[in-house]
N, CA, C, O and CB atoms as a CASP TS submission, in Angstrom:
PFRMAT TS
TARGET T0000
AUTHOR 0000-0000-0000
METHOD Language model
MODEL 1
PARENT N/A
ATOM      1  N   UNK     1      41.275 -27.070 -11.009  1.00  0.00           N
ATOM      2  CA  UNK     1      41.731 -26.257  -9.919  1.00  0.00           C
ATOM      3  C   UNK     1      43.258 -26.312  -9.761  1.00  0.00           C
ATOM      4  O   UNK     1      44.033 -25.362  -9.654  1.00  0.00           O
ATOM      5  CB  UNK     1      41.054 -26.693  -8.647  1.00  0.00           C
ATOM      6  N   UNK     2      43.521 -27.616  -9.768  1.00  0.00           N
ATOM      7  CA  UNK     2      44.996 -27.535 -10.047  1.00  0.00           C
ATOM      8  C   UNK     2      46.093 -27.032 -10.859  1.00  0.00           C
ATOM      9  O   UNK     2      47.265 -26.995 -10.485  1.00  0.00           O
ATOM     10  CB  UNK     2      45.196 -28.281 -10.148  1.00  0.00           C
ATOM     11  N   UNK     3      45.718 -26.701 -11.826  1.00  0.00           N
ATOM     12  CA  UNK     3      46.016 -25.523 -12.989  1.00  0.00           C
ATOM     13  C   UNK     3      45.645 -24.232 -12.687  1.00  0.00           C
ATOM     14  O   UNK     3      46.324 -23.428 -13.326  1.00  0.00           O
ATOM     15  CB  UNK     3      45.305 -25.750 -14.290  1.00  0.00           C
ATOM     16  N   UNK     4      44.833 -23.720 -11.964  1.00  0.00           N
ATOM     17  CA  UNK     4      44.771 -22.328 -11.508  1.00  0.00           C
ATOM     18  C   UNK     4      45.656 -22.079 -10.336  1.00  0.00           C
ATOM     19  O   UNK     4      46.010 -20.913 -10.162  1.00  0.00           O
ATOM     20  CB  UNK     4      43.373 -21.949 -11.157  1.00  0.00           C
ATOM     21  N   UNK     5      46.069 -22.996  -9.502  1.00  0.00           N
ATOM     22  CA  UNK     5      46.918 -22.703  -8.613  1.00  0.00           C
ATOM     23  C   UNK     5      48.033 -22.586  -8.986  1.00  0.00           C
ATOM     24  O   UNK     5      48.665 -21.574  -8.680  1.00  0.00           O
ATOM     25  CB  UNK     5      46.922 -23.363  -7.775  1.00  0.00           C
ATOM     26  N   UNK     6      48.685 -23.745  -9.877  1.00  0.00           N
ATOM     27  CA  UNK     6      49.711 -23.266 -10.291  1.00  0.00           C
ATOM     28  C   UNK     6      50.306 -22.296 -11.319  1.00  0.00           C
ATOM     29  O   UNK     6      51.462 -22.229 -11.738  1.00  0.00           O
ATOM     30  CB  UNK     6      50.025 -23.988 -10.385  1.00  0.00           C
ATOM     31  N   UNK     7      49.283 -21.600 -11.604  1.00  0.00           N
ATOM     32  CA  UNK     7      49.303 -20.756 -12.598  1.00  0.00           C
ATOM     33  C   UNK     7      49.514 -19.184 -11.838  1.00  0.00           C
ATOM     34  O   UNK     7      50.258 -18.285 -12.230  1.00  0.00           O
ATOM     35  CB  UNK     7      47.917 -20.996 -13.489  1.00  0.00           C
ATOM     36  N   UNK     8      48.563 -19.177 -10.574  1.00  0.00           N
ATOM     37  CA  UNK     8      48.864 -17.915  -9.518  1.00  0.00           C
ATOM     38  C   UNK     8      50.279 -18.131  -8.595  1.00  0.00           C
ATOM     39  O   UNK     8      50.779 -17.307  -7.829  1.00  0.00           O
ATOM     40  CB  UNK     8      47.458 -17.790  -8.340  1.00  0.00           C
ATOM     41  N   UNK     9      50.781 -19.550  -8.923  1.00  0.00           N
ATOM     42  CA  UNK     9      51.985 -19.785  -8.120  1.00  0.00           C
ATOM     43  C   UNK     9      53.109 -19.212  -9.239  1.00  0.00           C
ATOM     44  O   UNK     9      54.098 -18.621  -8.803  1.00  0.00           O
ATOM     45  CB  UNK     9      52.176 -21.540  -7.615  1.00  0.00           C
ATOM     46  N   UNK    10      52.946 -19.389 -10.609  1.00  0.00           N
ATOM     47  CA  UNK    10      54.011 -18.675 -11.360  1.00  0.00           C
ATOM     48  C   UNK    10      54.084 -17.434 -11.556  1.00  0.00           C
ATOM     49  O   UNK    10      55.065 -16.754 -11.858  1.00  0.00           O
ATOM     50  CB  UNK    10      54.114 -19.030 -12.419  1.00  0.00           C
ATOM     51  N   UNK    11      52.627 -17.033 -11.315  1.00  0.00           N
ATOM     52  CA  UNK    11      52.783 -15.453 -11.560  1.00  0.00           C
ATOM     53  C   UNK    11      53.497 -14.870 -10.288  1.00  0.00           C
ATOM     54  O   UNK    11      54.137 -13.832 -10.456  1.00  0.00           O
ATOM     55  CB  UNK    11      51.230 -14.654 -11.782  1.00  0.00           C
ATOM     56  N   UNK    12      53.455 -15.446  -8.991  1.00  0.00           N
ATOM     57  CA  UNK    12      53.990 -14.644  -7.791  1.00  0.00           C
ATOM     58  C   UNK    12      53.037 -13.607  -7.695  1.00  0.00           C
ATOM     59  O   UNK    12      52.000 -13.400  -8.325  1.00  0.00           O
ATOM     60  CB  UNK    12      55.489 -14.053  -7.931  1.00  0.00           C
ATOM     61  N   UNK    13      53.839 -12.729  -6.380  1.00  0.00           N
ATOM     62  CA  UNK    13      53.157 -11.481  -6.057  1.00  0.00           C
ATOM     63  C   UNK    13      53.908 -10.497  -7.129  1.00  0.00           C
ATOM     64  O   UNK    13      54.896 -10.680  -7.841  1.00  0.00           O
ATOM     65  CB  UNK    13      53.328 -11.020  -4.357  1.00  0.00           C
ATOM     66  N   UNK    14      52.861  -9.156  -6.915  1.00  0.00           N
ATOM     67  CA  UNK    14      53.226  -7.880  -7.840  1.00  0.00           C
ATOM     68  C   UNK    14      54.517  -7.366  -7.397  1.00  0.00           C
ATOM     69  O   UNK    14      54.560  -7.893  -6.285  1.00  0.00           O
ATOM     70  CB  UNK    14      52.128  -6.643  -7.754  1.00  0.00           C
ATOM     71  N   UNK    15      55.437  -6.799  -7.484  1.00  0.00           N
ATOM     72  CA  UNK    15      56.403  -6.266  -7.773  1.00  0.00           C
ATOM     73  C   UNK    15      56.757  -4.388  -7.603  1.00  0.00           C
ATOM     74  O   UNK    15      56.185  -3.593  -8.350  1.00  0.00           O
ATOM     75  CB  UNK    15      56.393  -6.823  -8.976  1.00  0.00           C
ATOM     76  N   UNK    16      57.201  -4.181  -7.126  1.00  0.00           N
ATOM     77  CA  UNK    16      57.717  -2.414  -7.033  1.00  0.00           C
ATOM     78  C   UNK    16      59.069  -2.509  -6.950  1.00  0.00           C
ATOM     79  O   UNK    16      59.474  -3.222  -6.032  1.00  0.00           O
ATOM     80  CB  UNK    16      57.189  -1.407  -5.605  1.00  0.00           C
ATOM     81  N   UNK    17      60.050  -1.889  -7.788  1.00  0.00           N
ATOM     82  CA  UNK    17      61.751  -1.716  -8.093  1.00  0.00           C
ATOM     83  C   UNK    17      62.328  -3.273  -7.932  1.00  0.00           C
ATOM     84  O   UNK    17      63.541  -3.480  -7.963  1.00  0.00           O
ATOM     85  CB  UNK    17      62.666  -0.514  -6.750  1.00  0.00           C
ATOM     86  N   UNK    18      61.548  -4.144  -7.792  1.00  0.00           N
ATOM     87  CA  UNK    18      62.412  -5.817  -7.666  1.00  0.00           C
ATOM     88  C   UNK    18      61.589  -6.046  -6.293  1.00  0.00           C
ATOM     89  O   UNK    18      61.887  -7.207  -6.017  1.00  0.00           O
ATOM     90  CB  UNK    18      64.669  -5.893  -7.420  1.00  0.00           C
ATOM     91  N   UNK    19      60.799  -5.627  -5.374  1.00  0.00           N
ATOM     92  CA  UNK    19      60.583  -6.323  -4.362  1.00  0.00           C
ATOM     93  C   UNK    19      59.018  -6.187  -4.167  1.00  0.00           C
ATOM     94  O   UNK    19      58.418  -5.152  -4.459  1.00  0.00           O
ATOM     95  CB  UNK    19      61.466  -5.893  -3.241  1.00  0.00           C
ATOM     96  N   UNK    20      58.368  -7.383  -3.617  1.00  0.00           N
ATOM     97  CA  UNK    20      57.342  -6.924  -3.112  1.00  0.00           C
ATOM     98  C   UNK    20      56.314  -5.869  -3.174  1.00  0.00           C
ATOM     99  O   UNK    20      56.816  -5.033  -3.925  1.00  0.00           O
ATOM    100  CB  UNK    20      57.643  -6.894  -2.436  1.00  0.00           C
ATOM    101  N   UNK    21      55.053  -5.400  -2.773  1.00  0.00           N
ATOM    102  CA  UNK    21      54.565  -4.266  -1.707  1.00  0.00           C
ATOM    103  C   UNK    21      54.752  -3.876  -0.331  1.00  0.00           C
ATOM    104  O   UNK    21      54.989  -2.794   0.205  1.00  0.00           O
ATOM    105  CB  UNK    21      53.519  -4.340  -1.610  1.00  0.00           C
ATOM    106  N   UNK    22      54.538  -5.358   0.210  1.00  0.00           N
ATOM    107  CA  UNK    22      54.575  -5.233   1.408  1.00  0.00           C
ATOM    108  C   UNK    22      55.729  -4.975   1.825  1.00  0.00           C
ATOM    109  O   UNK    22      56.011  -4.175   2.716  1.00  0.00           O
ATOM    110  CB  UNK    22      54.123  -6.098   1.941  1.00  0.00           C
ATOM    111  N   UNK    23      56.800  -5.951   0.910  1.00  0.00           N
ATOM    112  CA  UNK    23      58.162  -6.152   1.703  1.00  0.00           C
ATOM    113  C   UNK    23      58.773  -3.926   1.555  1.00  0.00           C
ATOM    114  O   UNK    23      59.503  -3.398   2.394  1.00  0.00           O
ATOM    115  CB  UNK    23      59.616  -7.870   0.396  1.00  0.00           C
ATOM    116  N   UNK    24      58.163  -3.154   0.276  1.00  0.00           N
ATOM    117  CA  UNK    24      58.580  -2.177   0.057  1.00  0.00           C
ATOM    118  C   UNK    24      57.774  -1.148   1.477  1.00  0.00           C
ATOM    119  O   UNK    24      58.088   0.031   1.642  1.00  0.00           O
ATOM    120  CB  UNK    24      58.313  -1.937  -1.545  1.00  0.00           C
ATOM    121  N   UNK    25      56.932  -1.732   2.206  1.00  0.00           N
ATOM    122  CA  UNK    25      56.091  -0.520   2.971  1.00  0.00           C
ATOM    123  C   UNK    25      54.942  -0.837   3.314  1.00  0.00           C
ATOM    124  O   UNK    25      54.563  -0.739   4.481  1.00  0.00           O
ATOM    125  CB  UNK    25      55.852   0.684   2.254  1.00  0.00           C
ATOM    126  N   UNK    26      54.300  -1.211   2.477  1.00  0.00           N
ATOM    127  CA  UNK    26      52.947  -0.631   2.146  1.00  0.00           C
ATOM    128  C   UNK    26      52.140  -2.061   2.950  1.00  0.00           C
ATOM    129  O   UNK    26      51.771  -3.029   2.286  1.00  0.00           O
ATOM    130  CB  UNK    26      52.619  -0.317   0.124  1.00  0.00           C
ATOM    131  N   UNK    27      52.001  -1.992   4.116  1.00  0.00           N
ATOM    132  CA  UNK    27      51.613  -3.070   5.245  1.00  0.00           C
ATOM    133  C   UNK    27      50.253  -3.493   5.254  1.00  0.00           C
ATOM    134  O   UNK    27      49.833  -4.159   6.200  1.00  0.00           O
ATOM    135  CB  UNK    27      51.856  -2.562   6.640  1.00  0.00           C
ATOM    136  N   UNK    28      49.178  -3.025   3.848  1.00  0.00           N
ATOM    137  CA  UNK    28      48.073  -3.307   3.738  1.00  0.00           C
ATOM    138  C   UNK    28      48.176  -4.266   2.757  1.00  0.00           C
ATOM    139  O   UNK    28      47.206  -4.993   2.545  1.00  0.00           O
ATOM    140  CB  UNK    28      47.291  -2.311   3.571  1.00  0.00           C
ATOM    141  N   UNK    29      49.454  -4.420   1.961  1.00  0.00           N
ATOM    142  CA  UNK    29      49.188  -5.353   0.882  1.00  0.00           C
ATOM    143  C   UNK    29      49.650  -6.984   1.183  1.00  0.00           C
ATOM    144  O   UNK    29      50.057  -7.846   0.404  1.00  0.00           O
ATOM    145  CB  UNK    29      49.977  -4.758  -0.397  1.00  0.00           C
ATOM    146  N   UNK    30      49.436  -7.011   2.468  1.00  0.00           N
ATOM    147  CA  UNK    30      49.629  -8.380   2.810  1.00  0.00           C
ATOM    148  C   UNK    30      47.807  -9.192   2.030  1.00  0.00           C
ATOM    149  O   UNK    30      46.632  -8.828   2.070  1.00  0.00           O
ATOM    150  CB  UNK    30      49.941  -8.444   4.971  1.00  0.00           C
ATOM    151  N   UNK    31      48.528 -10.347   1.438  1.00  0.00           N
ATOM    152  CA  UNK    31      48.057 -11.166   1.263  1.00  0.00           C
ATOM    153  C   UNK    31      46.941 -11.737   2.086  1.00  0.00           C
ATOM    154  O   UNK    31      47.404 -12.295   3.081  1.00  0.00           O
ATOM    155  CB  UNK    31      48.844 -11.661   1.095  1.00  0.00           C
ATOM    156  N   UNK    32      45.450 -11.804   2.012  1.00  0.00           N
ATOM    157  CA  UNK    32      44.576 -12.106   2.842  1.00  0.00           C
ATOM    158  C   UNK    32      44.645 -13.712   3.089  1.00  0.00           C
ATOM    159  O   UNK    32      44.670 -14.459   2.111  1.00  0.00           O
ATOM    160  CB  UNK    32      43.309 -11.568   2.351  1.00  0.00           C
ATOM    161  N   UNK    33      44.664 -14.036   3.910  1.00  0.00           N
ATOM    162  CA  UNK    33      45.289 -16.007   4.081  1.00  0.00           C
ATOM    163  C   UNK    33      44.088 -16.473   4.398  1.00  0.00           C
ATOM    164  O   UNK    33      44.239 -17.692   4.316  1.00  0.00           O
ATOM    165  CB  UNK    33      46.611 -16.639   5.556  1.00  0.00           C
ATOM    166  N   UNK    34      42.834 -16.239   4.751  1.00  0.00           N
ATOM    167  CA  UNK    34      41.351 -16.566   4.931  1.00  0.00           C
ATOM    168  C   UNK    34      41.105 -16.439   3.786  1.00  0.00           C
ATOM    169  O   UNK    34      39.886 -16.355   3.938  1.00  0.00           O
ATOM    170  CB  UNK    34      40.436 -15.805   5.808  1.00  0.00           C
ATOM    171  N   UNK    35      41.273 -16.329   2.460  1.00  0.00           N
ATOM    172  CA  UNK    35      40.724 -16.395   1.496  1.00  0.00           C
ATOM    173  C   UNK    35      41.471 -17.368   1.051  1.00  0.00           C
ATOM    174  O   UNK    35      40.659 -17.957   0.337  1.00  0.00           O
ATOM    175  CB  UNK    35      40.538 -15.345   0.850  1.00  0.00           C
ATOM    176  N   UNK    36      42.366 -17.900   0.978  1.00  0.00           N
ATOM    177  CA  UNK    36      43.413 -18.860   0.517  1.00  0.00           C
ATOM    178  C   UNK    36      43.210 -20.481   0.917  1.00  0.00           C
ATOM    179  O   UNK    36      42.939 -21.483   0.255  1.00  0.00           O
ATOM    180  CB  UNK    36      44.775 -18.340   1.142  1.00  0.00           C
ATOM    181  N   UNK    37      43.534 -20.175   2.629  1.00  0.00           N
ATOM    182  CA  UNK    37      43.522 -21.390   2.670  1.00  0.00           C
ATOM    183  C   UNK    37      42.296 -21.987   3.430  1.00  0.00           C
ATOM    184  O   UNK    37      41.388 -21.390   4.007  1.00  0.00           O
ATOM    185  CB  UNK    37      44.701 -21.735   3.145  1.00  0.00           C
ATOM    186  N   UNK    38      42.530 -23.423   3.264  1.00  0.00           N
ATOM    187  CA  UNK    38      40.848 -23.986   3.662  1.00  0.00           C
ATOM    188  C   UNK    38      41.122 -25.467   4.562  1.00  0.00           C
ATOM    189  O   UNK    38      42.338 -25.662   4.554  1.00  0.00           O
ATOM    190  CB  UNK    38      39.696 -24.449   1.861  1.00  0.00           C
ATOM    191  N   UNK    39      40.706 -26.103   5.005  1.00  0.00           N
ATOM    192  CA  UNK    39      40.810 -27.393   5.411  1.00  0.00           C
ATOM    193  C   UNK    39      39.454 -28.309   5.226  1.00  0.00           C
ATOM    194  O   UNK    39      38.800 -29.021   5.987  1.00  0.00           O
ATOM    195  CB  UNK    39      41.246 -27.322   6.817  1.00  0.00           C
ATOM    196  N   UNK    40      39.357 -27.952   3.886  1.00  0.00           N
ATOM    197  CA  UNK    40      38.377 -28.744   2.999  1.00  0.00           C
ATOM    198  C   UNK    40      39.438 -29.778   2.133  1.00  0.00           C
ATOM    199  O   UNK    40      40.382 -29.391   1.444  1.00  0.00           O
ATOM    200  CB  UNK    40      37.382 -27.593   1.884  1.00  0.00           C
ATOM    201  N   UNK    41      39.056 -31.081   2.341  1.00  0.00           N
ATOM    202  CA  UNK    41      39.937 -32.437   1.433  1.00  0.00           C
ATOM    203  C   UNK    41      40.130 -32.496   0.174  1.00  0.00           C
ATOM    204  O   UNK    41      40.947 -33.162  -0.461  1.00  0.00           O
ATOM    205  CB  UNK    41      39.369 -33.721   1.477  1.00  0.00           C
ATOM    206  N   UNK    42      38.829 -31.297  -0.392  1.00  0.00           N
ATOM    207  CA  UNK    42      39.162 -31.205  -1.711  1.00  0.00           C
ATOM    208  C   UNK    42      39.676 -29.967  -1.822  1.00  0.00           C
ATOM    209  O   UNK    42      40.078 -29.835  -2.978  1.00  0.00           O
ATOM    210  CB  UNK    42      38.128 -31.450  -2.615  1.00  0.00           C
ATOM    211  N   UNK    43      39.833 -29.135  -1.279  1.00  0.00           N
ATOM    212  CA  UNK    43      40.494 -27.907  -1.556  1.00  0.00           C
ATOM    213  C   UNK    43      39.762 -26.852  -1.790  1.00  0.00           C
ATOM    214  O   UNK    43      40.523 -25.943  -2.124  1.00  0.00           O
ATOM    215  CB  UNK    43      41.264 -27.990  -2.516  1.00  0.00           C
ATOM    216  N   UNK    44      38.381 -26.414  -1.785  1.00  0.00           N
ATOM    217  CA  UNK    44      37.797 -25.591  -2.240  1.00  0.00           C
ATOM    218  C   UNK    44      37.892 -24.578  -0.916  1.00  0.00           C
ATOM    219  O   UNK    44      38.074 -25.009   0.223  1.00  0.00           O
ATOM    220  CB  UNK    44      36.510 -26.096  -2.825  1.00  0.00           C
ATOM    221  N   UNK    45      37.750 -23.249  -1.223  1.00  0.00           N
ATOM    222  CA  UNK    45      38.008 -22.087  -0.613  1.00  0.00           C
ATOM    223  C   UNK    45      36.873 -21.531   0.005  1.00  0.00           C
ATOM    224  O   UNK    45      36.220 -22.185   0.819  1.00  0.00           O
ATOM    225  CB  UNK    45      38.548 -21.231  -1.453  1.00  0.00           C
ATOM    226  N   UNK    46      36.638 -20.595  -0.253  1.00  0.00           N
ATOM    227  CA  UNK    46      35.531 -19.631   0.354  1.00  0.00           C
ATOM    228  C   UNK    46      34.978 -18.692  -0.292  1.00  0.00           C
ATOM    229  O   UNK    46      34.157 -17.881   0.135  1.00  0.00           O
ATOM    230  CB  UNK    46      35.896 -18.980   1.344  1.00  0.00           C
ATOM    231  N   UNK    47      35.470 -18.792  -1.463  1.00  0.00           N
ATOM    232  CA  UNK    47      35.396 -17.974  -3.161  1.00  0.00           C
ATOM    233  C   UNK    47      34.764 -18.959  -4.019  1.00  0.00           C
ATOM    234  O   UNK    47      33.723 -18.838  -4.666  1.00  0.00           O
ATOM    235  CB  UNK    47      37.078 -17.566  -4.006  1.00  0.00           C
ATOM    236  N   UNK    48      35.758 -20.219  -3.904  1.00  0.00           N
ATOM    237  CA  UNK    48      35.435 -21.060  -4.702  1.00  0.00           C
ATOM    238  C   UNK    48      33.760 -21.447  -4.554  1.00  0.00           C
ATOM    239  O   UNK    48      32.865 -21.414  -5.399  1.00  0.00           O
ATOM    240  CB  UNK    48      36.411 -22.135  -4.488  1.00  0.00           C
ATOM    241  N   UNK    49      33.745 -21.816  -3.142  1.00  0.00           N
ATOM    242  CA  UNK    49      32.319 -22.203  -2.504  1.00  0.00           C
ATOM    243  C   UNK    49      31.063 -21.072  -2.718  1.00  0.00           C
ATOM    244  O   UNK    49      29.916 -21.450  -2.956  1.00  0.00           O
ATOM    245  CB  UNK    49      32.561 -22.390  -0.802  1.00  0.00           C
ATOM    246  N   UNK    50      31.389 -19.796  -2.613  1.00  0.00           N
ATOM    247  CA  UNK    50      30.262 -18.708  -3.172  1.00  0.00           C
ATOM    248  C   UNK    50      30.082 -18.625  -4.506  1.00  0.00           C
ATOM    249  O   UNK    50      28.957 -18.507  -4.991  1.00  0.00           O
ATOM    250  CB  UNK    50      30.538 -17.317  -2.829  1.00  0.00           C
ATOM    251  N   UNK    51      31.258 -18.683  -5.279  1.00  0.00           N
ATOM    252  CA  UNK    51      30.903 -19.223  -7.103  1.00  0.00           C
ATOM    253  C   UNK    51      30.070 -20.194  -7.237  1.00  0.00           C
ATOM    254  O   UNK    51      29.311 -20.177  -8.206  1.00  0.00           O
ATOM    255  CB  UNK    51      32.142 -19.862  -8.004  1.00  0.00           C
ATOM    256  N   UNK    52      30.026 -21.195  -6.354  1.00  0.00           N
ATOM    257  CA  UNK    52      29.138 -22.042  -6.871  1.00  0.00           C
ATOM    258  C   UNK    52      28.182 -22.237  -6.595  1.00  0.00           C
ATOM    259  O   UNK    52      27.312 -22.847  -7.216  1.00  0.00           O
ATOM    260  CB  UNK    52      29.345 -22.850  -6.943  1.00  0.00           C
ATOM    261  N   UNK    53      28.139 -21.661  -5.407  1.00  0.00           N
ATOM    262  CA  UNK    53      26.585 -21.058  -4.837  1.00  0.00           C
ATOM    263  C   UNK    53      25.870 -20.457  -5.526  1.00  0.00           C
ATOM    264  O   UNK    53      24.670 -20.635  -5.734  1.00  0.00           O
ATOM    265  CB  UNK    53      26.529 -20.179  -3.849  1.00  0.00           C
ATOM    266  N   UNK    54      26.787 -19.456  -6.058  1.00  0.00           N
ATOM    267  CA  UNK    54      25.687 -18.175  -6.685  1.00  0.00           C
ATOM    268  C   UNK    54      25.528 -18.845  -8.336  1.00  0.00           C
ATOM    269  O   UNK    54      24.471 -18.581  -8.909  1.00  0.00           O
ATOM    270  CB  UNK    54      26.624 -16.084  -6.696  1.00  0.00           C
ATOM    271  N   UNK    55      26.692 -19.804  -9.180  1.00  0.00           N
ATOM    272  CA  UNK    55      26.297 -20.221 -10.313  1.00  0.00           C
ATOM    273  C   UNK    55      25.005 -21.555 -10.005  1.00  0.00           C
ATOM    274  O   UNK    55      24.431 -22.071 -10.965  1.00  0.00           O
ATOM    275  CB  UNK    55      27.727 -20.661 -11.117  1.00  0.00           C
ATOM    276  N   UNK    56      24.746 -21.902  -8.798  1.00  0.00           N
ATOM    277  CA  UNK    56      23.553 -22.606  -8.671  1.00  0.00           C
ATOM    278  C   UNK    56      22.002 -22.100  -8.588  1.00  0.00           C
ATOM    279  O   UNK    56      20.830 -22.371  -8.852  1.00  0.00           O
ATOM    280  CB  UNK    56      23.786 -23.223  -7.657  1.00  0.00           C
ATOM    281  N   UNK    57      22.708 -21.361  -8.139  1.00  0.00           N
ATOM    282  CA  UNK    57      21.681 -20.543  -7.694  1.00  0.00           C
ATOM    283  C   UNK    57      20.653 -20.084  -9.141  1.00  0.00           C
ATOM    284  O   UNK    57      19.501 -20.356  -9.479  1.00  0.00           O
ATOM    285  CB  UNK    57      22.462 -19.193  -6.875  1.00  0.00           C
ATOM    286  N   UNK    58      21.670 -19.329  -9.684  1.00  0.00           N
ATOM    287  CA  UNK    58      20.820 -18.904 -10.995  1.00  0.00           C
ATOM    288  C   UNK    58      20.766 -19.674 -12.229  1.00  0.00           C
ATOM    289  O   UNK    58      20.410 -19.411 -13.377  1.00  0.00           O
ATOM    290  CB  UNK    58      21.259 -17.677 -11.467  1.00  0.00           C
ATOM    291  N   UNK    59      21.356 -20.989 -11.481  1.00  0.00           N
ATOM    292  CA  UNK    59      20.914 -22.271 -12.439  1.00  0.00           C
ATOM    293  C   UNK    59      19.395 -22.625 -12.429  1.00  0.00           C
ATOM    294  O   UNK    59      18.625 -22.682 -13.388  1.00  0.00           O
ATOM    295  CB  UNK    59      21.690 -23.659 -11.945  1.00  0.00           C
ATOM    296  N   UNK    60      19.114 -22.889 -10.867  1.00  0.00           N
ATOM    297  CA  UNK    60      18.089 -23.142 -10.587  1.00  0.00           C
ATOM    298  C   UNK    60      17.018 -22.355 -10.595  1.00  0.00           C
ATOM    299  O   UNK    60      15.971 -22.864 -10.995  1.00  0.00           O
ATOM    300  CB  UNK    60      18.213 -23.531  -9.798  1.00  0.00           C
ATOM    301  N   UNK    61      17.010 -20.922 -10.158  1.00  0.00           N
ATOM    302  CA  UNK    61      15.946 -19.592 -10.992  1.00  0.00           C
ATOM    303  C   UNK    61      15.777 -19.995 -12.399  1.00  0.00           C
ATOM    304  O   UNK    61      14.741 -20.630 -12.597  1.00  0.00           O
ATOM    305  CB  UNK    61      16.720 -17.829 -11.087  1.00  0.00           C
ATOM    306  N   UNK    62      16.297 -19.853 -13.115  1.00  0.00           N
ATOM    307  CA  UNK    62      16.198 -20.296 -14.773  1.00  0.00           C
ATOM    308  C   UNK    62      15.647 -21.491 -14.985  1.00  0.00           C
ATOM    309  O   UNK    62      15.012 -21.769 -16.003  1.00  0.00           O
ATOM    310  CB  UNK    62      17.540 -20.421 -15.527  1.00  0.00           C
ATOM    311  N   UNK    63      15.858 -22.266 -14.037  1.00  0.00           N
ATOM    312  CA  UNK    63      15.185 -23.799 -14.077  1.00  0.00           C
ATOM    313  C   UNK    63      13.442 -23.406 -14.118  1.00  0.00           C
ATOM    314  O   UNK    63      12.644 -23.383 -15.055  1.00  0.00           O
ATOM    315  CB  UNK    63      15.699 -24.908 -12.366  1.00  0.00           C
ATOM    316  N   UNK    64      13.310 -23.160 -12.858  1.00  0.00           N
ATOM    317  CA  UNK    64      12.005 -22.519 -12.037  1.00  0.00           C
ATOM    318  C   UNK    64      11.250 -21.415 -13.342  1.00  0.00           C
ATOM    319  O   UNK    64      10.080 -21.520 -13.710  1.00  0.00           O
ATOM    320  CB  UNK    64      12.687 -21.397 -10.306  1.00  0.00           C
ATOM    321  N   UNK    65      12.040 -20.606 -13.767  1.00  0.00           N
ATOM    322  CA  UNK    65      11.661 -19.357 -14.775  1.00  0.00           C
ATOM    323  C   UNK    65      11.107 -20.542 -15.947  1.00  0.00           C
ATOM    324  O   UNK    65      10.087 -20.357 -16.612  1.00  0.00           O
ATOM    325  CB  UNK    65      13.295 -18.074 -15.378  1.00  0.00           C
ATOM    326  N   UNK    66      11.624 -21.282 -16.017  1.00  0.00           N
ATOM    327  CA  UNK    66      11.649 -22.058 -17.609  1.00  0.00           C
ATOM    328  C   UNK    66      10.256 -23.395 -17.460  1.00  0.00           C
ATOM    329  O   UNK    66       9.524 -23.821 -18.353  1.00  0.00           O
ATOM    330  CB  UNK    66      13.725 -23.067 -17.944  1.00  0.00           C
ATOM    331  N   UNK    67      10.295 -23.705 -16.245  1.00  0.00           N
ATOM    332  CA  UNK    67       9.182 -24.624 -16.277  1.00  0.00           C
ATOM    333  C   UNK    67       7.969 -23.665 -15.469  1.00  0.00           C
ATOM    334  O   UNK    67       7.038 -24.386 -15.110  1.00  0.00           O
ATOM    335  CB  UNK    67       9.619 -26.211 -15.461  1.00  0.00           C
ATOM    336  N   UNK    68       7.837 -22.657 -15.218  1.00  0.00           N
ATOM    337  CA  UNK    68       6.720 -21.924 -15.113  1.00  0.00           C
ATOM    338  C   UNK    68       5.717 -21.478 -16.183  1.00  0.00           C
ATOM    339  O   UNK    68       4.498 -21.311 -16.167  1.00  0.00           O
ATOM    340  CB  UNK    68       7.112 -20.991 -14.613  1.00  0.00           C
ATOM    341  N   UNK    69       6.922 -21.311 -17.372  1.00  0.00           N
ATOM    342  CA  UNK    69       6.089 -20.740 -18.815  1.00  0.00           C
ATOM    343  C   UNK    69       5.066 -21.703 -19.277  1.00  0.00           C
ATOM    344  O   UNK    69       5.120 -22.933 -19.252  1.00  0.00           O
ATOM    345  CB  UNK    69       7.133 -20.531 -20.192  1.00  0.00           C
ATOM    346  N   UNK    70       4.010 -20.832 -19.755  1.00  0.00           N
ATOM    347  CA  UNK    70       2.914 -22.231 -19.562  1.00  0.00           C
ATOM    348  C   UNK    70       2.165 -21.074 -21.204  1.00  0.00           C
ATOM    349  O   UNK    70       2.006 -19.863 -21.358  1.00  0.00           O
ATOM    350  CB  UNK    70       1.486 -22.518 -17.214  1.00  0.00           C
ATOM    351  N   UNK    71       1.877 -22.457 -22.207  1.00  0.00           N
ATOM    352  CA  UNK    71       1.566 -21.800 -23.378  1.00  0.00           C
ATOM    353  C   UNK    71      -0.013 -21.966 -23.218  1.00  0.00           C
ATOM    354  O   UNK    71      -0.679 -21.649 -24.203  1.00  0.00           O
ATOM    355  CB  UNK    71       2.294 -22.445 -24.765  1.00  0.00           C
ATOM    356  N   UNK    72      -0.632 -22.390 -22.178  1.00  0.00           N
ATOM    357  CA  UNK    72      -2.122 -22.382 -22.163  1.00  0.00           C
ATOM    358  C   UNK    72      -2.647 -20.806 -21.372  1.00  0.00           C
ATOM    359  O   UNK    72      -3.844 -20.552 -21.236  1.00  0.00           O
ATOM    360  CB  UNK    72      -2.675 -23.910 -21.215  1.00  0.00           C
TER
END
C-alpha cells in the first residue's frame, strides 16, 4: 500500500495549460476526500475495504461451488 500511495503522490493531479482542473474552473473536479482519507491505524480506505470484500467474497462462493461437486 505504501507504494501505491506514493506512486499517486508522484503522479499529482491532471493538468490543463500548467494548472490544475479545478484550480482552471471546472469546480466538479475537486478531489473526493471521503474516498481518501480514513482513520483506520492501518490505513485502509473505503475502496480498499470493498476490494476485499468483494475479492472474499468470491473466494468463498468458489470455495462453497468447489466442495459441493460431488462425483457420486
Amino acid at each position: 500500500m505504501p507504494y501505491q500511495r506514493a506512486e499517486i503522490a508522484k503522479a499529482g493531479l491532471p493538468t490543463q495549460n500548467g494548472e490544475t482542473h479545478y484550480a482552471a474552473g471546472d469546480v466538479k473536479a475537486e478531489e473526493a476526500s471521503f474516498l481518501n482519507t480514513t482513520n483506520d491505524p492501518s490505513g485502509f480506505t473505503l475502496i480498499d475495504v470493498m476490494a476485499w470484500g468483494s475479492l472474499g467474497h468470491a473466494l468463498g462462493f468458489a470455495a462453497l461451488a468447489v466442495g459441493s461437486f460431488s462425483l457420486l
